[in-house]
ZAKEMI-996155 format. One record per residue: residue in three letters; x, y, z of N, C-alpha, C in turn. Coordinates in Angstrom, 2 decimals. Example, Ala and Ser with C-alpha at 12.3 -4.5 7.8 and 13.67 -1.06 7.14 Angstrom:
<fizas>
> ALA,13.19,-5.69,7.80,12.30,-4.50,7.80,13.20,-3.30,7.80
> SER,12.85,-2.25,7.08,13.67,-1.06,7.14,12.90,0.03,7.87
</fizas>
This chain:
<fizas>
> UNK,63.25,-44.86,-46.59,64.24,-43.80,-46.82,64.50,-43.07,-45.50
> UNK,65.92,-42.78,-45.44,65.85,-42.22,-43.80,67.02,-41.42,-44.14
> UNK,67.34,-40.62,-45.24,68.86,-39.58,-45.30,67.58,-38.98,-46.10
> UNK,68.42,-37.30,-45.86,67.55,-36.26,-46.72,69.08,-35.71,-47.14
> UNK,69.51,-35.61,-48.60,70.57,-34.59,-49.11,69.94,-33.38,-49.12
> UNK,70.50,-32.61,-48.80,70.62,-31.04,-49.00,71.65,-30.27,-49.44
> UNK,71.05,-29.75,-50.35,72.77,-29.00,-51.09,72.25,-27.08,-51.51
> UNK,72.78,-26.86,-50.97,72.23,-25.30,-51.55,73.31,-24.97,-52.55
> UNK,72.37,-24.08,-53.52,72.98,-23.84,-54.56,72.48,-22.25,-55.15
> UNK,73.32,-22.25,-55.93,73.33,-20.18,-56.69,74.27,-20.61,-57.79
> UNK,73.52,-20.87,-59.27,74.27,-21.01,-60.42,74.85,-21.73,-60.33
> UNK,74.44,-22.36,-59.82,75.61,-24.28,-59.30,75.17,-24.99,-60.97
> UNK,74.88,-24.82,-61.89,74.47,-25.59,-62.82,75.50,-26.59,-63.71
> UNK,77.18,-26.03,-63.22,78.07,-26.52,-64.23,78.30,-27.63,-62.77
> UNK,78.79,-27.17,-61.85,79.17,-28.36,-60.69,77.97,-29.58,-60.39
> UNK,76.93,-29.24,-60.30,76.05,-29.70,-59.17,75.40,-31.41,-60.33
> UNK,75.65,-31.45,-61.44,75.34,-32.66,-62.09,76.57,-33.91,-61.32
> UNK,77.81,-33.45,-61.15,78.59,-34.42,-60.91,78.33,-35.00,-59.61
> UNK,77.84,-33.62,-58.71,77.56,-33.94,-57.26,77.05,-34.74,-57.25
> UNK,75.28,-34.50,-57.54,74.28,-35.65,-57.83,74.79,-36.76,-58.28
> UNK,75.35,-36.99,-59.87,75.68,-38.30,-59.80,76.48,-39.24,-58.68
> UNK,77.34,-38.75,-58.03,78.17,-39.31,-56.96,77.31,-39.83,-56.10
> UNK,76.36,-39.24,-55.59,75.50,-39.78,-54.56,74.61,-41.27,-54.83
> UNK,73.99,-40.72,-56.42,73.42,-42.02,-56.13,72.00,-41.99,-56.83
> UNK,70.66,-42.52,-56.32,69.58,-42.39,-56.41,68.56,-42.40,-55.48
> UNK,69.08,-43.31,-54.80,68.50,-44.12,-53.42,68.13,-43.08,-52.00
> UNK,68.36,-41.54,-52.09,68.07,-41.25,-51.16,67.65,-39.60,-51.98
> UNK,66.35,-38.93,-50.65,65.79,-37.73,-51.30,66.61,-36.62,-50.99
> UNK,66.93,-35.48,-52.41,67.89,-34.68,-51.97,67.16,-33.66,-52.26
> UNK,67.10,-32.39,-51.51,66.40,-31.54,-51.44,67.53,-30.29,-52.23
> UNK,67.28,-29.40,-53.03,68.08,-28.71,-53.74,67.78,-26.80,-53.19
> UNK,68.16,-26.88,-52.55,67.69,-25.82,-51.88,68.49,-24.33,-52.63
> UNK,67.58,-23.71,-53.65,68.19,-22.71,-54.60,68.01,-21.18,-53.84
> UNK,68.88,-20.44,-54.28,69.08,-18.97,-53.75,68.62,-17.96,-54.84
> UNK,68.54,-18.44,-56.08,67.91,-17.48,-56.77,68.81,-17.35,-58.13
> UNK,69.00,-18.77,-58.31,69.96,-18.98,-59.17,69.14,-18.75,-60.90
> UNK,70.25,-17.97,-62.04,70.00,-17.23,-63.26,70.36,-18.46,-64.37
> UNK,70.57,-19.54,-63.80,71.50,-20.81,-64.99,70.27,-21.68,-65.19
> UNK,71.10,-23.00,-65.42,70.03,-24.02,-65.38,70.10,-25.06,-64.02
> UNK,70.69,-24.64,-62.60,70.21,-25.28,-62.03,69.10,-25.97,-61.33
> UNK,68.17,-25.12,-61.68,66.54,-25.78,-60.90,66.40,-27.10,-62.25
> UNK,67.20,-27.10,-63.64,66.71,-28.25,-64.41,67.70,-29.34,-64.12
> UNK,69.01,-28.80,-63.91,69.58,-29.99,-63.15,69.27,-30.72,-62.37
> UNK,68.76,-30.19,-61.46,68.36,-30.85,-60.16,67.27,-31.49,-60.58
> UNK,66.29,-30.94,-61.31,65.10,-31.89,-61.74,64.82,-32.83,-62.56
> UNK,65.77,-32.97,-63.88,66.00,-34.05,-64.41,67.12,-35.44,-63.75
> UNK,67.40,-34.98,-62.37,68.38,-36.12,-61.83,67.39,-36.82,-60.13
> UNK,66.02,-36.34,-60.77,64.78,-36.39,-58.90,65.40,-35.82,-58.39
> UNK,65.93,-34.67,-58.34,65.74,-34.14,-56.89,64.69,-32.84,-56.75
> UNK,64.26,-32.78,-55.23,63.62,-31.54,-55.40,63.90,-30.09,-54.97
> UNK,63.67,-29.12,-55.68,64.25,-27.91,-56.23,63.41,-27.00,-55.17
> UNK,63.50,-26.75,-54.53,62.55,-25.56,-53.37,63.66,-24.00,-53.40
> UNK,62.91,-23.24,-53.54,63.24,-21.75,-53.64,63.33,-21.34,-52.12
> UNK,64.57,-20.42,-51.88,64.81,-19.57,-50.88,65.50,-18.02,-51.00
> UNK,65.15,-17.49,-49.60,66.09,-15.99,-49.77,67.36,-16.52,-50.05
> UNK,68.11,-15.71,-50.87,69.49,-15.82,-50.80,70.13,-15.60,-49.88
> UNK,71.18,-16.53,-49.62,72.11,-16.54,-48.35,72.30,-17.96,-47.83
> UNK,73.46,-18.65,-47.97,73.32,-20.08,-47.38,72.70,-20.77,-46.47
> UNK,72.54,-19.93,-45.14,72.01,-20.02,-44.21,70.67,-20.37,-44.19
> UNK,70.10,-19.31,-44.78,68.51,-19.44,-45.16,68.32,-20.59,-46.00
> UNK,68.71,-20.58,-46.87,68.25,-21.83,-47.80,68.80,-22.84,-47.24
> UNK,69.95,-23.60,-46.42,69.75,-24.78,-45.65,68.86,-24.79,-45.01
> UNK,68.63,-23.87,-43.64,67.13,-23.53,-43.06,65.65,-24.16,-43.40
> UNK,65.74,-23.67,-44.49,64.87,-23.66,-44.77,64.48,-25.09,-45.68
> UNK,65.44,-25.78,-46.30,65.43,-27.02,-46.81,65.31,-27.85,-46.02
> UNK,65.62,-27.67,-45.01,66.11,-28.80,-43.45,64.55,-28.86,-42.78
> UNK,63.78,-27.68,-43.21,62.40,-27.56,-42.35,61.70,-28.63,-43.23
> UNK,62.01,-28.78,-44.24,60.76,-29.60,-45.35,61.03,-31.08,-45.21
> UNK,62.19,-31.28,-45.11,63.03,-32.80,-45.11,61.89,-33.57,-44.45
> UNK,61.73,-35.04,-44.09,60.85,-35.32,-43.75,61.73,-36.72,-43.31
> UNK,62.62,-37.16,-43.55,63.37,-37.99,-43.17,64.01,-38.04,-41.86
> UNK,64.81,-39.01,-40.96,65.26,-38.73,-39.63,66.41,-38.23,-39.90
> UNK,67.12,-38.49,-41.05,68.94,-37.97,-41.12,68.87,-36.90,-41.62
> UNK,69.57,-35.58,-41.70,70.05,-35.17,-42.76,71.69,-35.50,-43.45
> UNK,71.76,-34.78,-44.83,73.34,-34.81,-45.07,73.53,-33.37,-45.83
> UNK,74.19,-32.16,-45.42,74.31,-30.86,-46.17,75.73,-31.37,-46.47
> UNK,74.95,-30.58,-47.92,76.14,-31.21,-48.94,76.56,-29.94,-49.82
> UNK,77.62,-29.48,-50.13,78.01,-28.03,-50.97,77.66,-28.39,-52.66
> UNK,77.49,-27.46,-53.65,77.02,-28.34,-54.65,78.07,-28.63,-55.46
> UNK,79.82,-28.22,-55.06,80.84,-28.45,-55.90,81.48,-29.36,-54.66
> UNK,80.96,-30.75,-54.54,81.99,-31.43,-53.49,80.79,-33.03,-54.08
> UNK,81.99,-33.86,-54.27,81.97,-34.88,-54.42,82.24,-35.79,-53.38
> UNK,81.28,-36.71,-53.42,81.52,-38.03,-52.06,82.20,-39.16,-52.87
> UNK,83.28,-39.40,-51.86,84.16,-40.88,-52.70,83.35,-42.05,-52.16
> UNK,83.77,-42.76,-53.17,82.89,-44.28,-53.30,83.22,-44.64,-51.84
> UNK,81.78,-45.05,-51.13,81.77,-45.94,-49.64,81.27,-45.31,-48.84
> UNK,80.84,-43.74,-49.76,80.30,-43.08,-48.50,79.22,-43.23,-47.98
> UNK,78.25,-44.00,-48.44,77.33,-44.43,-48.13,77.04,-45.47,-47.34
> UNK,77.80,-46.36,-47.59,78.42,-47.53,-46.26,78.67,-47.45,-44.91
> UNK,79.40,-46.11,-44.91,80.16,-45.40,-43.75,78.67,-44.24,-43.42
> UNK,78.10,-43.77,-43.99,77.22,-42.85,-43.13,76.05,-44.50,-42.95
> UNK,75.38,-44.95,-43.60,74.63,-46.20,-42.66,75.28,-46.31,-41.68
> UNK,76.60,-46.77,-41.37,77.14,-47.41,-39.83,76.95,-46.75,-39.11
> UNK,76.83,-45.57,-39.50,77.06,-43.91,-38.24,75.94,-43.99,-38.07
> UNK,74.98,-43.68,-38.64,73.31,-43.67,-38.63,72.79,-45.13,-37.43
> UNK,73.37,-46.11,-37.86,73.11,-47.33,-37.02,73.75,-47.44,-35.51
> UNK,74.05,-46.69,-35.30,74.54,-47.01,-33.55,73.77,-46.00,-33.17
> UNK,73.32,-46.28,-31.83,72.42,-45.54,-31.16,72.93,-43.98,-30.54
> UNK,74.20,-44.48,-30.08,74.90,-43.29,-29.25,75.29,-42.16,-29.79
> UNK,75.06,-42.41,-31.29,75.16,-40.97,-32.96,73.91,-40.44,-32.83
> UNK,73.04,-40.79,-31.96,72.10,-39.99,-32.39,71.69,-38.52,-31.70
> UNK,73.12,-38.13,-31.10,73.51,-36.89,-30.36,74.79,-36.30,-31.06
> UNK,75.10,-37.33,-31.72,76.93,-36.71,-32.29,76.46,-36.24,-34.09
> UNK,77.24,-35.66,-34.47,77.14,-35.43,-36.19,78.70,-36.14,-36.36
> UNK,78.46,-36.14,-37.75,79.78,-36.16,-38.36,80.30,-36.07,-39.98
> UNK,81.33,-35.78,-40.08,81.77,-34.93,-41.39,82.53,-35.92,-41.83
> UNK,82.99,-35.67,-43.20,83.71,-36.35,-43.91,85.50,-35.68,-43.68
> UNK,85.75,-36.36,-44.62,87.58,-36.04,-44.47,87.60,-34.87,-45.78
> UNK,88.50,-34.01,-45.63,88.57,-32.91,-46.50,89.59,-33.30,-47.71
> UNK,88.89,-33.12,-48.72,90.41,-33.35,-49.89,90.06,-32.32,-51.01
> UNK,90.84,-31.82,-51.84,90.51,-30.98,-52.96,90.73,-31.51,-54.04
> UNK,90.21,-31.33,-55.41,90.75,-31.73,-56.44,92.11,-31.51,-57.16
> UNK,92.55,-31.24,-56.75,94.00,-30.53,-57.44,95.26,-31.39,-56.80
> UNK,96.06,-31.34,-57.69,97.09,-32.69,-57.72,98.20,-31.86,-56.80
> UNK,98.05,-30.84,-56.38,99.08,-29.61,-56.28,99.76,-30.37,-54.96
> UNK,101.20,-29.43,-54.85,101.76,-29.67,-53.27,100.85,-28.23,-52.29
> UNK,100.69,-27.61,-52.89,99.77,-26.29,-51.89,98.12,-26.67,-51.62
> UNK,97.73,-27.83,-52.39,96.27,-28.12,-51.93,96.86,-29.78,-50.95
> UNK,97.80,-30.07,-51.13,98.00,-31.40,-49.67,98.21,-30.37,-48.53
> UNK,99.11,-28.87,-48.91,99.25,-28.72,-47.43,98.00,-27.94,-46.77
> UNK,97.11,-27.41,-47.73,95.70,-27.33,-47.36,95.27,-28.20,-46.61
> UNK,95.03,-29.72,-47.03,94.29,-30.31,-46.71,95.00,-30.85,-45.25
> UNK,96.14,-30.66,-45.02,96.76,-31.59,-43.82,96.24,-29.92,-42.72
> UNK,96.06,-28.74,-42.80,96.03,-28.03,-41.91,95.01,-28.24,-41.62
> UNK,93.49,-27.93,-42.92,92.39,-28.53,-42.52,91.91,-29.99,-41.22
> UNK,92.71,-30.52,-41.64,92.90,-31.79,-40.81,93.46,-31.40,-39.25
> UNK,94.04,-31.15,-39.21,94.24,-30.07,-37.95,93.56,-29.45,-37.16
> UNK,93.58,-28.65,-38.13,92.28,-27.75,-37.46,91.23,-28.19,-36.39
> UNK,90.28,-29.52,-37.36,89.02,-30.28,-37.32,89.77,-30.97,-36.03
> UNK,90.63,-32.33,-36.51,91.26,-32.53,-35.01,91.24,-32.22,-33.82
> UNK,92.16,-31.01,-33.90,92.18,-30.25,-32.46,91.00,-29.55,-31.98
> UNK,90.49,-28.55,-33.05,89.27,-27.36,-32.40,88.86,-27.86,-32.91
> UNK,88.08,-29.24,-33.39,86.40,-29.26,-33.99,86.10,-28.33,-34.87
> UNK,86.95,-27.47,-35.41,86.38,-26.42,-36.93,86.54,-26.97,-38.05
> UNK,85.00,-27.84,-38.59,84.84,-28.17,-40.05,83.73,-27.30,-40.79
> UNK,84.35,-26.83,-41.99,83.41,-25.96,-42.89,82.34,-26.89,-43.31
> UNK,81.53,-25.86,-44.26,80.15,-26.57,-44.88,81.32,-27.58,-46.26
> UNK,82.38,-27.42,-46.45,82.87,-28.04,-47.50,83.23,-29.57,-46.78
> UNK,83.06,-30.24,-45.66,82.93,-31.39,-45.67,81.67,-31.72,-45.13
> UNK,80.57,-31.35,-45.94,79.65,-32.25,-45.37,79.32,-32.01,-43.92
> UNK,77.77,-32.58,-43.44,77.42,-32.37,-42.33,76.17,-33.61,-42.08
> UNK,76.50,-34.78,-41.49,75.68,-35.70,-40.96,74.97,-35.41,-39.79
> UNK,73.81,-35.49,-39.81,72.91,-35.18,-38.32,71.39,-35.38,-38.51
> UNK,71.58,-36.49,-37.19,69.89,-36.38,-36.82,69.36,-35.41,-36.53
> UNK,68.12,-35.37,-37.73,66.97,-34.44,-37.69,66.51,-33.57,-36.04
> UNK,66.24,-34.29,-35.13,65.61,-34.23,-34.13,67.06,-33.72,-33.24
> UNK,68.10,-33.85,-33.60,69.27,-33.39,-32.54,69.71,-31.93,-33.43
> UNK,69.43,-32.16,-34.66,69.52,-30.57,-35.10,68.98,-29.66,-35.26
> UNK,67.31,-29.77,-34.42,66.63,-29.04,-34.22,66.62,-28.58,-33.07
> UNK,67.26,-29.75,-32.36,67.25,-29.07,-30.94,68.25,-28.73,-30.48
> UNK,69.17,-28.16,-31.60,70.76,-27.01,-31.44,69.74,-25.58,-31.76
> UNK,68.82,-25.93,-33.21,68.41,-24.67,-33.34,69.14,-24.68,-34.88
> UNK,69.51,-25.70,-35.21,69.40,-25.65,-36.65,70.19,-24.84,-36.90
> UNK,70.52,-24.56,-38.50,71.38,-23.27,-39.21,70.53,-22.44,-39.38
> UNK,71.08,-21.08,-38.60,70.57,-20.08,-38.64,70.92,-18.67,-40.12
> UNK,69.82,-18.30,-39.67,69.65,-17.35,-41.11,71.06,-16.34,-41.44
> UNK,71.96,-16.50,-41.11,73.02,-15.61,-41.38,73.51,-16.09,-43.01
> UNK,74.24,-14.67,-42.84,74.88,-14.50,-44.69,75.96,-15.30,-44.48
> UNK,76.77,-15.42,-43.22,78.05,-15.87,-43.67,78.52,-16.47,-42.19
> UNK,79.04,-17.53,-42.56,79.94,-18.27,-41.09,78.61,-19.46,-40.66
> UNK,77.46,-19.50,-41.21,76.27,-20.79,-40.82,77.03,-21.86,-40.24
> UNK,77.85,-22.61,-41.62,78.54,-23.48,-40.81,79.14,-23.48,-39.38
> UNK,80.07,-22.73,-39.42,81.12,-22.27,-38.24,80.06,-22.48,-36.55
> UNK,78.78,-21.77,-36.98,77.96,-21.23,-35.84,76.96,-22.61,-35.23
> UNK,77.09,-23.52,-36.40,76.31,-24.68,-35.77,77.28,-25.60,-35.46
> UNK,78.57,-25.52,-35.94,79.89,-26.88,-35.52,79.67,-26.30,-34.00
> UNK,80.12,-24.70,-33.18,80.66,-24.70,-32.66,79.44,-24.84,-31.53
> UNK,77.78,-25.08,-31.56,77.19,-25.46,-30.76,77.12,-27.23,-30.87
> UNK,77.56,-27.77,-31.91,77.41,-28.96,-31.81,79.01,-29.64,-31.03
> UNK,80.15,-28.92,-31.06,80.76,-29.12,-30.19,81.82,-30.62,-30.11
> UNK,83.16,-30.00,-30.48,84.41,-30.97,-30.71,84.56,-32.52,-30.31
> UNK,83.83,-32.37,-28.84,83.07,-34.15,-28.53,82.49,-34.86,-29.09
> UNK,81.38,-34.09,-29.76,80.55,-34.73,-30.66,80.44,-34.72,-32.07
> UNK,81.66,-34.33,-32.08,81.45,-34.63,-33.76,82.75,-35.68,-34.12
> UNK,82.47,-36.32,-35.36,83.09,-37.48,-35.84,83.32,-37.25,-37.56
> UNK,84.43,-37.42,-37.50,85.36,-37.61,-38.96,85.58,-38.75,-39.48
> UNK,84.71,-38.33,-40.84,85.09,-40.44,-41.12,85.80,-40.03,-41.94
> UNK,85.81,-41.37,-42.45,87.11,-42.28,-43.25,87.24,-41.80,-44.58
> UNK,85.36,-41.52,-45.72,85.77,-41.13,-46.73,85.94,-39.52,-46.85
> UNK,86.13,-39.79,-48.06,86.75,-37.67,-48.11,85.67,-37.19,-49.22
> UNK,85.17,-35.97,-48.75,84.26,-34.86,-49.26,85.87,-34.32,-50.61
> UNK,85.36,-34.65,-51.67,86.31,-34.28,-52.40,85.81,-32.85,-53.42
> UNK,86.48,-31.58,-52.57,85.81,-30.37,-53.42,86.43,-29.33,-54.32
> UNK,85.81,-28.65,-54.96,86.66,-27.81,-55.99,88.02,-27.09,-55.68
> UNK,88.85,-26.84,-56.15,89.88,-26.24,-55.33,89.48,-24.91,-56.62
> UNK,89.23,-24.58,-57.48,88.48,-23.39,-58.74,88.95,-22.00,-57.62
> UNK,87.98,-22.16,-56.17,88.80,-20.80,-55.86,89.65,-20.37,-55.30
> UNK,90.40,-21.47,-54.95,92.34,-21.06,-54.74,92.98,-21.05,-55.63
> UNK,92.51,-21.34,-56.81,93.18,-21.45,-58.27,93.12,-20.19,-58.60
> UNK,91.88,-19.88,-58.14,91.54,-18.36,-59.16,92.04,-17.13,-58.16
> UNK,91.45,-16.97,-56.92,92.01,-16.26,-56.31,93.37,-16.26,-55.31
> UNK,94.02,-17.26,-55.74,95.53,-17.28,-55.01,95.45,-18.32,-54.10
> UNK,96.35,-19.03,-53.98,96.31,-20.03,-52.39,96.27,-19.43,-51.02
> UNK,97.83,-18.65,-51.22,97.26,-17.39,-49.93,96.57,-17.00,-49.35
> UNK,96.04,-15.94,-50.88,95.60,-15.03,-50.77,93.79,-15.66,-50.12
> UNK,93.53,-16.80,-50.81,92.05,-17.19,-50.17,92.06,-17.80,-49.01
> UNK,93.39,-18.43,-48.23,93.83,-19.18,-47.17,93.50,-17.87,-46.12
> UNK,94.31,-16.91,-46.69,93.85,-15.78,-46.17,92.85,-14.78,-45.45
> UNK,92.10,-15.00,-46.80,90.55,-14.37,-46.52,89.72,-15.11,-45.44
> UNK,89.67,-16.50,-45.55,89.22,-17.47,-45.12,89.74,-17.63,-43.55
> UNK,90.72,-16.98,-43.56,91.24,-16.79,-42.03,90.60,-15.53,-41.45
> UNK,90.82,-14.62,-42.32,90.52,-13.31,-41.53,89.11,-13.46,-41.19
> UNK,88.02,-14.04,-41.94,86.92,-14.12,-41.77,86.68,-14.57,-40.54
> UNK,87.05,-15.97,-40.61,87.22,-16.80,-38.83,87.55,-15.98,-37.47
> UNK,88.14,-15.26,-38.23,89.05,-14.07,-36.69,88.32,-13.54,-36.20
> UNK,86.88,-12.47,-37.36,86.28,-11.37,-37.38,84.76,-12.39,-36.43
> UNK,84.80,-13.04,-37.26,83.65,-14.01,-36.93,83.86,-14.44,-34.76
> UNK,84.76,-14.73,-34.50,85.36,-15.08,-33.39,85.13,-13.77,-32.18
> UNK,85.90,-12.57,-33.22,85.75,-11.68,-32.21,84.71,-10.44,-32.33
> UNK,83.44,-11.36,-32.53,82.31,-10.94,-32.32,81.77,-10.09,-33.36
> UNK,82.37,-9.90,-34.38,81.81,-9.59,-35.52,80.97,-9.74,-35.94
> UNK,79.89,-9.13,-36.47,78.53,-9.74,-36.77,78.67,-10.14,-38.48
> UNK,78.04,-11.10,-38.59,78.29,-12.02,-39.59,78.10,-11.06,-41.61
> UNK,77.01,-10.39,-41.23,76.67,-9.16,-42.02,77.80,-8.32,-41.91
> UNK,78.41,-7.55,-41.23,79.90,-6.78,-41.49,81.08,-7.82,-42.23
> UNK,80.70,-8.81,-42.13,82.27,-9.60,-42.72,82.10,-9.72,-44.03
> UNK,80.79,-9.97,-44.10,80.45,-10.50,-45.54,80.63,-9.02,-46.38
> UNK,79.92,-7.92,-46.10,80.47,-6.57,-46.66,81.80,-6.81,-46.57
> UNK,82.85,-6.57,-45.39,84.11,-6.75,-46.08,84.93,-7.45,-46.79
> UNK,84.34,-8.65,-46.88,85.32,-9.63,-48.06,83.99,-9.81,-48.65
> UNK,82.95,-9.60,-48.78,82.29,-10.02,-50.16,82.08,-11.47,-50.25
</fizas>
């Protein structure tokens, strides 16, 4: 065995069965919980995986899941995002060349929703990643163990983890494959396309211009 899944979760109990099934069996996924009130610690445990307790806050509980892993790969995985069939094909190849074992790489971004406002999501997303190397924790994160320790790993922050380890791992080295991280679109549905396109921007801004990660999260919650 040489992939460790990691998925942090908080009341993930209605999403996180489909996740799991998508993946598979064949590899150990570490379920890294925040202090969740549902039934996710039985989800996770009636499908093998293992369920380890953390402070709440994404950060920490990847952290801290990533310390136990014992495998050379990891894969952080969100617990409402589905991998399309092959993804496993495509992370072996990546895993198998030598010269990945300094680069990460993410999947392709898609949402569930049939909508014309979640394609033009997904084509900016695409953009984005493209040009500046900015991929969220919603596609996935491939990386050798030993090269993501020696960035310094995801650090304990409430908010922006992702953001803070893409941008030391750095637009050269990272790689976009072929299949697509396919994830909930539930909160542009619920809270507006905009309006969360929005939030999700301002955050990036605040985050950028030096905002400390604790003030943002107070202001958007």
């Amino acid at each position: 065995m040489t992939l460790t899944v990691i998925i942090p979760t908080l009341n993930s109990g209605a999403s996180l069965p489909a996740t799991l099934a998508a993946l598979g069996r064949r590899d150990q996924v570490l379920i890294a919980d925040g202090g969740s009130t549902d039934n996710t610690a039985e989800v996770g445990r009636t499908r093998n995986a293992r369920v380890v307790q953390a402070r709440r806050g994404r950060g920490n509980q990847l952290c801290a899941a990533a310390a136990m892993a014992e495998t050379e790969w990891l894969l952080f995985l969100h617990s409402d995002t589905l991998l399309e069939n092959g993804w496993r094909d495509e992370t072996e190849a990546f895993m198998a060349v030598p010269h990945n074992a300094e680069r990460a790489a993410v999947f392709g971004f898609a949402l569930d929703d049939a909508s014309t406002k979640a394609r033009r999501l997904e084509r900016w997303v695409a953009w984005r990643v493209r040009n500046l190397g900015l991929a969220y924790g919603d596609q996935g994160l491939l990386i050798r163990k030993p090269f993501y320790e020696a960035l310094g790993g995801f650090r304990p922050i409430p908010l922006m983890e992702d953001v803070d380890l893409i941008r030391r791992i750095g637009r050269r080295r990272l790689v976009v494959l072929q299949t697509h991280a396919v994830t909930s679109a539930a909160r542009w549905r619920r809270h507006g396309w905009l309006r969360r396109s929005a939030r999700n921007l301002g955050c990036l801004t605040l985050y950028f211009l030096g905002v400390p990660p604790r003030l943002i999260l107070r202001l958007y919650g």
